[in-house]
N, C-alpha and C positions, 0 to 999 in steps of 0.2 A: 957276544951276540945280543943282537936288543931283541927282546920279549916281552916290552909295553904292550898295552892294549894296542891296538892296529897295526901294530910291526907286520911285517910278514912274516917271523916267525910266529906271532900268535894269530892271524889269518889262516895259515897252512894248519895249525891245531883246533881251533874253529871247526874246517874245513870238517876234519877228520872225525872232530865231537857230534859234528850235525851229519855226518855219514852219507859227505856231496862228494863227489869227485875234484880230482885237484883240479883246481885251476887259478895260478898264482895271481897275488894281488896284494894289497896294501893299501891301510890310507895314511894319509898323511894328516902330523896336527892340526891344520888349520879345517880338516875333513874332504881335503881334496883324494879321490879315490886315483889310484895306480895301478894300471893294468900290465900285463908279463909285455906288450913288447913296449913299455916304458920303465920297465924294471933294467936293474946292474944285472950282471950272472951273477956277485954275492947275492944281490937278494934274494932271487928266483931259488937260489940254492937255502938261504933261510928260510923261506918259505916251505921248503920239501924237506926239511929239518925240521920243524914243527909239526910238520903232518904225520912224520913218523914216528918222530917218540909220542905222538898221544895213540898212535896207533900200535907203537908198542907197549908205552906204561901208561896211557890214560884212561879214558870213560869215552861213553857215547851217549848220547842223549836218551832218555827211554820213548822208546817209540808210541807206546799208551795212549 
C-alpha cells in the first residue's frame, strides 16, 4: 500500500489527524487533486485504511 504524502492512504489519515469527516480523495504528483467518483475501489478503500488506523493508533491535532 502506498502511504507517500498524498496517497490516499495518507489523505484518509490527514483526514482523521485534523478530525473532518471522511471524504476520500487524493492528489496526485504533478498536484492534480482526485475526488472519490474519480477514484479505483482500491483507492477509496486506502483511503478508509488510513483514516482508521490513525484513528485507531494515531494523534489528532490539538485543538488549542
Amino acid at each position: 500500500m502506498n502511504k507517500t504524502h498524498g496517497s490516499p492512504w495518507d489523505r484518509g489519515a490527514a483526514d482523521s489527524y485534523y478530525m473532518r469527516s471522511t471524504r476520500p480523495h487524493y492528489v496526485k504528483e504533478d498536484g492534480t487533486h482526485v475526488k472519490r467518483d474519480q477514484m479505483t475501489q482500491q483507492e477509496v478503500d486506502e483511503y478508509f485504511a488510513g483514516y482508521d488506523y490513525n484513528e485507531k493508533y494515531g494523534d489528532t491535532k490539538d485543538a488549542r
